[in-house]
N, C-alpha and C positions, 0 to 999 in steps of 0.2 A: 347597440353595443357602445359601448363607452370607453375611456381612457381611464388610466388610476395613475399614479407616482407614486410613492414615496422617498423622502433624503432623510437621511438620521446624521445630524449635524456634531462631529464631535471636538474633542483636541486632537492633535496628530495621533494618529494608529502607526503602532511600529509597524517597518514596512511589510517586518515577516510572514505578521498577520493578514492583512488585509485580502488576500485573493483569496484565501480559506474561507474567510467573512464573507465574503461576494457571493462564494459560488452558494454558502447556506445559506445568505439569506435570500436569493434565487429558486433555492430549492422549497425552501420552508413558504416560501409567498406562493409558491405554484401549487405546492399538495396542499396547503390552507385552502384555495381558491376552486381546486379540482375536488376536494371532498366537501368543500361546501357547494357546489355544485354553481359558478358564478362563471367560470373559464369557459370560454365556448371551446369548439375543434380548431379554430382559425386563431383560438387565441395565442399570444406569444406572451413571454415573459423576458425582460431585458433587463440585466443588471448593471449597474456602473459603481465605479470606485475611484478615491483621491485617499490622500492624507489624514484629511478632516470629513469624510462623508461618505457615506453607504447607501447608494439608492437605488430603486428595482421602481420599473418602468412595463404595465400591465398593457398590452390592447388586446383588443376582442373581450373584456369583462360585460356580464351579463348586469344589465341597472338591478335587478332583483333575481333570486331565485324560481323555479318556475314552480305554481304551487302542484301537490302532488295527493295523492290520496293512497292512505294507508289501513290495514286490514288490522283491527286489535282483537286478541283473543283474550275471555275475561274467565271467569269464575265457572262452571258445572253447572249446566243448565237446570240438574235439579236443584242444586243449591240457590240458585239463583233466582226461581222459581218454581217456589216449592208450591204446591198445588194452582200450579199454572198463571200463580200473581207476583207481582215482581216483589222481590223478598228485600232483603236489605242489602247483601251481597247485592245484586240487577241495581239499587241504586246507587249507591258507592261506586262499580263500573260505571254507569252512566256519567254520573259525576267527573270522573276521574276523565273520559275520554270527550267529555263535553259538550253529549249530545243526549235529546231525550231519549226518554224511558223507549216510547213507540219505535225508536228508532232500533231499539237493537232486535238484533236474528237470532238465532239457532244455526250454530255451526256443527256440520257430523266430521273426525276425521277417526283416524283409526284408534285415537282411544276415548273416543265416544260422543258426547253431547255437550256441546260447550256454547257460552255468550260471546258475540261478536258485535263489532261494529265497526262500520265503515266510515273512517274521519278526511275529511278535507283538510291538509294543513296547507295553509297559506305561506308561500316564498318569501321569506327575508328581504328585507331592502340590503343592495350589496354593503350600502355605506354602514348599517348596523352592523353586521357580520365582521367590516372591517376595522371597526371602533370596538366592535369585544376582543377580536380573537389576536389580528397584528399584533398589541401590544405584550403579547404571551409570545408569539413569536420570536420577535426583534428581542425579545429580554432574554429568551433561552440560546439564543448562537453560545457556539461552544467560545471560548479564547481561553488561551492557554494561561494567561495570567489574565485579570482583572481587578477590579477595587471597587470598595465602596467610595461616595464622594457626597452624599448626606449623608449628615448626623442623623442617627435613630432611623435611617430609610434603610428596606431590606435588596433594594436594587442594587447589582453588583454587574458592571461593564468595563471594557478593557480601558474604557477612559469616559473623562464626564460627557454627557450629551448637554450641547450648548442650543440644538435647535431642530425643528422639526418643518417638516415639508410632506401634506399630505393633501393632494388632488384626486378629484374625480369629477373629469372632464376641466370645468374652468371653478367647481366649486370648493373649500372647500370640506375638507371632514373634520368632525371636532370629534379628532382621537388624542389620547395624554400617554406620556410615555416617559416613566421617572420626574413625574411633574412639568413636565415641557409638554404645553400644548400647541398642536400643529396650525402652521399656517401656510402662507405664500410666499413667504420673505427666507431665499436662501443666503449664504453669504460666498463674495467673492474672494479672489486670490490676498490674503493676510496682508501682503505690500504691497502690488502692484492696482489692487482695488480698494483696500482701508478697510474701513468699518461699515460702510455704505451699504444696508441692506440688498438685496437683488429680488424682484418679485420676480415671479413663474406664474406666468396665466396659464397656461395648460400643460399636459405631460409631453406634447408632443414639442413645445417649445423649451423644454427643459437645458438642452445641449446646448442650442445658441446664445439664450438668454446669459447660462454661467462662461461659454466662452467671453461674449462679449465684457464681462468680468475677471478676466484673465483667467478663466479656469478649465480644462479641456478634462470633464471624467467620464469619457471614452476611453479606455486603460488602452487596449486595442489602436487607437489613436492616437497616443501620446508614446508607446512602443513605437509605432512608424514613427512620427517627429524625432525621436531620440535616435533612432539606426540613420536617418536619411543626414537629420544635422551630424552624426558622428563623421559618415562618408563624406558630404561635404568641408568640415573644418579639416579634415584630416589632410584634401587633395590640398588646401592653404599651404602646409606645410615643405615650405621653398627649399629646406636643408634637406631635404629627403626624400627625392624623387620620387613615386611609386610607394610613397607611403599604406601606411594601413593600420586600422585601429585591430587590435588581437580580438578576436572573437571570443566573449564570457557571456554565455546567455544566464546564467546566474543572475551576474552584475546587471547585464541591461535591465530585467525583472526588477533586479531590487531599486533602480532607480528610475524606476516607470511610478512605483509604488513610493518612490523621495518625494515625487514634484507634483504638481497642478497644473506647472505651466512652464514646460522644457525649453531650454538653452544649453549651446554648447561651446566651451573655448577651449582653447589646448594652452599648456605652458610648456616648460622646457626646466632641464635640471644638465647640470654640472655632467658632462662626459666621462669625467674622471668615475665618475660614482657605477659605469659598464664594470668594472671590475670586478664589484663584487657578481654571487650568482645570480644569474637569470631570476632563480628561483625566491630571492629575497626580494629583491626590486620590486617582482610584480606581486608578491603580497602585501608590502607596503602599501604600494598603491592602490590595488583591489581592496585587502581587507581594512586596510584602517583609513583611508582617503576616499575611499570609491570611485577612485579614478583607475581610465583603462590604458593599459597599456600601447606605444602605438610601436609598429615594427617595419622594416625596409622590405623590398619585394624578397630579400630570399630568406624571412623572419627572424632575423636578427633585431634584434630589442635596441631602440634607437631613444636618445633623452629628449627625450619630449611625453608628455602625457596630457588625456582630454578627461577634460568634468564637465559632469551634468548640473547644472545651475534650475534652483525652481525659480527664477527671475527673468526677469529680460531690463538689459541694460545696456547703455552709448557704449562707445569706443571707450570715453575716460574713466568707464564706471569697469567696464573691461579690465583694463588694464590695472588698475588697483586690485581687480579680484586676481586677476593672473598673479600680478606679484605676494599677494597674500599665502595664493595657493603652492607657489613656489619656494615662499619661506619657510611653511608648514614642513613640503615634502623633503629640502635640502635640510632639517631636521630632523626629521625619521632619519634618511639616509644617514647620517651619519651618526647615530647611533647607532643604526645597524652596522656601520664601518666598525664601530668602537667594539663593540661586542663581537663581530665575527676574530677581529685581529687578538684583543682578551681571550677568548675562546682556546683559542689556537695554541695557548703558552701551556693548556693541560690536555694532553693527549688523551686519546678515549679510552686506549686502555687502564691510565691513571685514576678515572673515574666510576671504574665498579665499584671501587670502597666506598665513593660518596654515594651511591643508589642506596645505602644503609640509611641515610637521612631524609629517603624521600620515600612517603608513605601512597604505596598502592592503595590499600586499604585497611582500615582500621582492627579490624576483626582477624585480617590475613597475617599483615605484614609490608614492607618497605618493597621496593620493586628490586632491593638487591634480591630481597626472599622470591620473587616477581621471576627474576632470572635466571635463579636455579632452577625453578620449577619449568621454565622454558627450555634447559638445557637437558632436564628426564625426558621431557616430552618428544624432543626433536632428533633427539636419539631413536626413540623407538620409532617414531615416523622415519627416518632415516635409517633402520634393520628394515622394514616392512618394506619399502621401497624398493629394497636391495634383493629381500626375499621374493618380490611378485613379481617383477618386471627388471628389463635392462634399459630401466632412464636413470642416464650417466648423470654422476653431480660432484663438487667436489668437497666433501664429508666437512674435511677444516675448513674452509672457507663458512661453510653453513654452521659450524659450531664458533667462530669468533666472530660469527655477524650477530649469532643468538646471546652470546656474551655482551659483547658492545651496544646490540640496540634500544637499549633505555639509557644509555648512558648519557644521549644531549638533553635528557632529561633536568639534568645538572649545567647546562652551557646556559651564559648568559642572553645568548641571540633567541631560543625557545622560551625563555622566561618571559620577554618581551615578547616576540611574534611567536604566540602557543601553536597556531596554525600550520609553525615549519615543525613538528615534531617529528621525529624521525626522517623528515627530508634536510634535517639539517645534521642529522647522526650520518645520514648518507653523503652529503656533502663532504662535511668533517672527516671521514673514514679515505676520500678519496684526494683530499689535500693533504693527509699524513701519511699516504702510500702503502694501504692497506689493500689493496687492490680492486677491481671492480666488480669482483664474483663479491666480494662484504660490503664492499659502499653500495650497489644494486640492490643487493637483499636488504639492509637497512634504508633506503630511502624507500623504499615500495611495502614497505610491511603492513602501513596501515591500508595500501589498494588490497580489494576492491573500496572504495568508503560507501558505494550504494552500489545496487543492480544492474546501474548505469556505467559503473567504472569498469575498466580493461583488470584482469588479475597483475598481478607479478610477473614481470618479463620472463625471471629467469629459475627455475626448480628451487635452486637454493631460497629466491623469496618466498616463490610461494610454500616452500616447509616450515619457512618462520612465521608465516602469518598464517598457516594451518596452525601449527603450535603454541604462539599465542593467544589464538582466539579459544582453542577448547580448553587449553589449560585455564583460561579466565573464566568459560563457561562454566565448567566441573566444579573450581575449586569454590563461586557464587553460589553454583546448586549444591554444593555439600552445607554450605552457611545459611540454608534456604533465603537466599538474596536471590528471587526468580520474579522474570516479569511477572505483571497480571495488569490485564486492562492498556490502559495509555500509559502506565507509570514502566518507566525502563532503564533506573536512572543509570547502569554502566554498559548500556549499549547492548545488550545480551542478542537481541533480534538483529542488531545489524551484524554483529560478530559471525551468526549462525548464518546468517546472507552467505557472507562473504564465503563461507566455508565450503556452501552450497557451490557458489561460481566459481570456487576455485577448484575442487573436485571435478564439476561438471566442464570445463574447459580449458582444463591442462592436461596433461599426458598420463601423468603419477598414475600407479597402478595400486590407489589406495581406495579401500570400500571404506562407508558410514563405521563397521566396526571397528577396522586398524585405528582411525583418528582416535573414537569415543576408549576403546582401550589404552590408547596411550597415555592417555589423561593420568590415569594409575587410580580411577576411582569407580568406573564401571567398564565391565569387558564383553560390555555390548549386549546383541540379544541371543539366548541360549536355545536350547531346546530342553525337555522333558521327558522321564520316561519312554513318555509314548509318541515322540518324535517330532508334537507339537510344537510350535514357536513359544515360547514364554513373553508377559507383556511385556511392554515399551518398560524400559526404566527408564526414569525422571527425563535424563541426558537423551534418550536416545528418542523420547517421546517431543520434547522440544525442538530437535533437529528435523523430527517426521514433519510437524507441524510446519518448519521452517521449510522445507522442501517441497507440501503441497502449496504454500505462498509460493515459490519460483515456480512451479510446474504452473500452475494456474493463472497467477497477475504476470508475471513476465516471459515463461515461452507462450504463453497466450491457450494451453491448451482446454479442451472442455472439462468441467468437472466432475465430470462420471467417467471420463477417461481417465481423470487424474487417480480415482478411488479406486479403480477398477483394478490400474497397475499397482499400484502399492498396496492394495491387498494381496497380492500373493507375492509378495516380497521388495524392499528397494535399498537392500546395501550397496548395491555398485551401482550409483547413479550412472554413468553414460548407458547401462543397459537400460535403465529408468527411461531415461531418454527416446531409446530408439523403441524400446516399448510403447510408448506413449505416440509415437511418431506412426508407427506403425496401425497401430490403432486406430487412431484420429481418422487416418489415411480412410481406413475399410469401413470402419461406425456404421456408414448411413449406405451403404450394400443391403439388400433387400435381404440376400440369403443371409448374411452377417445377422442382421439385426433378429431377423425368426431363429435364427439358433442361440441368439441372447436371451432371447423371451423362454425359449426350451429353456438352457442354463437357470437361467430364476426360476424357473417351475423347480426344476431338478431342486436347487438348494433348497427351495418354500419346501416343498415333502420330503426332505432330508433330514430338514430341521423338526417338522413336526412329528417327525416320527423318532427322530431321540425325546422328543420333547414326552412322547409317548410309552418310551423305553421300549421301542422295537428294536429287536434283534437284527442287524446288517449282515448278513454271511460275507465271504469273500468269492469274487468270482469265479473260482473254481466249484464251487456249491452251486451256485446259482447257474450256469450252464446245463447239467444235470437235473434242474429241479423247471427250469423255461418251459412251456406247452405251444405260444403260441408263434408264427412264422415272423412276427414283426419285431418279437424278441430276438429271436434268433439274427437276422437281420441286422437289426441295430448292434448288438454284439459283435458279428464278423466285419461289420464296417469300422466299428473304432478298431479291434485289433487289425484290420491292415492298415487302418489310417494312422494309429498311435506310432510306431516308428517314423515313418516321415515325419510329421510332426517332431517330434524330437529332435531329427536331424536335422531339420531347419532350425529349430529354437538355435541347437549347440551351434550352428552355422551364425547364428543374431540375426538370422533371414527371418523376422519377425512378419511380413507382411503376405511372404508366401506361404507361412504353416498358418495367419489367420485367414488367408483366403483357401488351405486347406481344409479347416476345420468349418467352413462355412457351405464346405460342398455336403456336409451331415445333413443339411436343410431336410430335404424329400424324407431320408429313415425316420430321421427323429420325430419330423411331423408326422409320417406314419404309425408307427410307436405309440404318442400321444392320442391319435385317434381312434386308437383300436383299445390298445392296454390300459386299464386301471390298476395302478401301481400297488396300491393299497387292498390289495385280493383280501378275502376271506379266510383263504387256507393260510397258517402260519410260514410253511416253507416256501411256498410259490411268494408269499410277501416278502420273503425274507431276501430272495432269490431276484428279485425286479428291484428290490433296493440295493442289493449289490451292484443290479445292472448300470443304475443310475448312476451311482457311487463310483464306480468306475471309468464312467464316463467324462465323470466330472472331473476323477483328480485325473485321464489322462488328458484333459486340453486344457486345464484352467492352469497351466504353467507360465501363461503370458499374462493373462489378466483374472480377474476375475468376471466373468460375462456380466453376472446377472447382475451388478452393478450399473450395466450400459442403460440409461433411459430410453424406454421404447415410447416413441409417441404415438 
């Protein structure tokens, strides 16, 4: 077994990128290596990342493939061999499979007489496999931006490649990759190593060699140096006993992904500058410095703050950056001073007239047009709330926060920090004494912003961030401006998220339809005639979809559990919910799972039998037309079992009517073993498909069974 490397040398990679990069080109080198058959069972696959370089580090690769011998099937033996001589077909296969004439057989299979032969193909040297195939690899990574950087060349990467590094063992491979062909020679840290090539004799010395070049791409590694120097520099901190740097795992990520070669110092800012909010301060520093915040033991935000340096430098090289770093941020600050105090001289109510100058979207309208449509919207959410439940809220408070919340839209402090949008309408609302039911609901409008986020403290936010996101939805999907693919460009899936965690974990007594109707563009899903559900419309098809992502990647549940419930219905997610829960729960019950496999029998001959246009009776036919005892049987079982069931569902005691429905196990398998569903005689048929049918629609109120994969 052998060792492999590769580094893919570039210019700095935004940081945003890079761990996405990492983890594909880990993945991409490992299923390259597993389906060319080179990866042993012991083998590993390591990935590492910097700034400037992307490299994956192989052990356990196989020197060659192992050769293997393959069965080819040719042409019609009589063809091939027409009066028993090899004809021209017999040598063309021969040819083709590159073996003599003598060599080929007679194969019989079941559609008859055919030419075969048995080929030894010889295993690949690993290093050829990895000089064709790697450089198809490494060039497809996805990145979200990229460029070209030769003239008249078709290669497109998120930045130019300056250099290559490809080993196996100590030797090594002559692969090219956008004209750079691979060597030994990596490069170290920009400053603190220059220009001074770095050889790499083997993969396994790869880590040292570029340490000892000031460069640690061990990400995992250079995250611990970065948390351990934060704790340390912070305990320095003599004005502040018990200090502590705030906890941003965001920030640490993004400047794991800044540096090569971590350092940390703290500076200090002006006192005076506590005054403004918390919540300015530490964007500043987080989003346009990338410095963290540090805090006293009982977290109050204290003037000082720590950066991550990609250098290492003396005390006097210190202190010049300190003061650089301090000039820098006592300039933000106080433009944020200027603008919050500017701000202040046009109250928010003043500025609904100016959301006429600020354009939502082109197609739509200004976000003053923006606001009205949030103030239909949140009315009806706010009837429906009133009409389903008694979760108290205070109406005007919720209508002048829906009013007001685009309006720092217009303030100078969001112009500059985009980031505080509506936490700065929040703010503003609460220095002009608008109370805290309107400054809450404005500052939280944009939570949830992922999966990850807490909703809206308080009812009133979350009906404004229920009503702006589907009035955004609705009024996109009537413009057909609807995701597809990667492209999302006004956030529509994160909208539909949030909408998702805010229904499923606040109180509000609102189902999928009150939201999707309130829009004033679709009034959700209807029924038919004949009692049926009618399909998804556009809105209420995208929210489905948005809700099997929550049920499935973040409460983690399975995905036949997930189909199973929302097939027979999920307008009021918290029932979704315990549906699913419930479910999950019983799944892998032995009796459970034989009465899912019954349920998919049931539907399979349900279906093929309209497919057939058979006649269904209803169960009162079908009683009267039964002959045999296991009919019968199965019959008085569900009608004594059908009420229970029921009362447990209406009860949400979902897991004792599916441990209910799981004691069928014995009838139904009896039933199954005896009866053929599909008789001969038209009314006995007709009569065992009502049975079924009956069966089906009384227990499939919680899920759909036959959905459940049986293993």
């Amino acid at each position: 077994m052998a060792e492999f490397l590769l580094e893919i040398g570039l210019e700095e990679i935004p940081a945003r990128m890079i761990a996405g990069a990492e983890a594909e080109l880990g993945r991409r080198v490992s299923e390259l290596l597993t389906r060319e058959r080179l990866l042993s069972a012991e083998g590993k696959v390591t990935t590492y990342s910097t700034p400037r370089r992307l490299a994956v580090q192989v052990e356990g690769l196989a020197v060659a493939q192992a050769d293997t011998e393959e069965q080819l099937t040719g042409p019609s033996w009589k063809i091939a061999f027409p009066n028993e001589e090899a004809g021209p077909a017999a040598l063309a296969f021969a040819k083709k499979a590159g073996v003599e004439i003598s060599a080929l057989e007679k194969i019989t299979n079941s559609k008859g007489e055919y030419v075969g032969a048995t080929v030894q193909r010889k295993g690949r040297q690993s290093s050829d496999v990895l000089v064709t195939e790697l450089p198809k690899e490494v060039l497809s990574l996805y990145w979200a931006k990229n460029m070209y950087w030769r003239a008249g060349k078709p290669e497109r990467f998120v930045r130019p490649l300056r250099w290559l590094v490809a080993l196996l063992d100590s030797a090594v491979i002559p692969l090219e990759i956008a004209g750079i062909a691979a060597g030994n020679q990596s490069r170290g840290h920009r400053i603190l190593h220059g220009d001074a090539p770095v050889a790499i004799a083997s993969p396994s010395s790869y880590l040292d060699a570029l340490r000892s070049a000031y460069v640690d791409a061990d990400v995992a590694a250079r995250r611990h140096t970065i948390r351990k120097a934060l704790d340390r520099i912070t305990r320095t901190i003599a004005e502040t006993p018990g200090a502590r740097w705030r906890e941003d795992e965001a920030l640490v990520e993004t400047v794991v992904h800044l540096t090569e070669w971590p350092t940390v110092l703290y500076g200090s800012f002006e006192p005076e500058y506590l005054t403004l909010p918390e919540e300015v301060l530490v964007t500043v520093m987080r989003d346009h410095q990338k410095y963290f915040a540090v805090e006293d033991a009982q977290g109050n935000l204290t003037p000082h703050f720590l950066t991550v340096l990609n250098t290492q430098v003396d005390a006097e090289g210190q202190a010049i950056i300190r003061h650089g770093n301090e000039r820098v941020l006592r300039s933000r600050f106080k433009d944020a001073q200027f603008f919050w105090e500017t701000d202040q001289k046009i109250p928010l109510v003043d500025r609904v007239e100016m959301l006429k100058a600020v354009t939502f979207q082109k197609e739509l309208g200004s976000y003053h047009w923006k606001t009205k449509g949030n103030l239909r919207v949140v009315r009806e959410l706010a009837a429906a709330v009133k009409a389903n439940g008694n979760v108290t809220f205070d109406e005007l408070a919720l209508l002048k926060a829906t009013e007001l919340a685009k309006t720092d839209l217009t303030a100078e402090l969001v112009k500059e920090f985009t980031e505080l949008q509506g936490v700065v309408g929040g703010l503003y609302a609460n220095a002009q004494g608008l109370g805290n039911l309107v400054s809450d609901a404005i500052y939280a409008q944009y939570t949830p912003a992922s999966t990850n986020d807490a909703i809206p403290p308080t009812v009133e936010g979350q009906l404004l961030g229920l009503a702006d996101r589907i009035h955004t939805i609705s009024e996109m999907f009537e413009i057909k401006v609807i995701p597809t693919g990667s492209k999302d460009p006004f956030a529509l899936r994160r909208a539909a998220n949030a909408i998702i965690k805010i229904l499923a974990e606040s109180d509000m007594p609102l189902t999928f339809n009150d939201v999707i109707h309130s829009s004033g563009h679709e009034s959700g899903q209807g029924v038919d005639d004949s009692g049926k559900l009618q399909p998804d419309t556009p809105v209420r098809a995208f929210l489905k979809e948005r809700l099997q992502f929550y049920l499935r990647d973040v409460r983690k549940y399975p995905y036949d559990v997930v189909n199973a419930v929302i097939s027979v219905g999920w307008d009021d997610i918290r029932d979704v919910l315990a549906r699913c829960e419930a479910l999950a729960t019983i799944r892998g019950s032995d009796d459970f799972l034989a009465v899912s496999a019954a349920f998919k029998r049931i539907t399979n001959i349900l279906r093929q039998a309209e497919e057939k246009g058979e006649q269904i009776g209803v169960i009162s036919f079908a009683s009267a037309h039964l002959k045999e005892a296991e009919e019968y049987r199965l019959l008085a079982a569900a009608e004594e079992l059908a009420p229970t069931v029921y009362r447990l569902r209406k009860k949400g005691d979902y897991a004792a009517a599916l441990e209910a429905i799981a004691t069928l196990r014995p009838t139904v398998d009896a039933f199954f073993d005896k009866i053929m569903v599909m008789a001969p005689e038209p009314e006995l048929r007709a009569a065992r498909l009502a049975l079924i049918q009956s069966v089906l629609d009384g227990f499939s109120g919680i899920a759909d069974f036959s959905e459940i994969v049986i293993v």
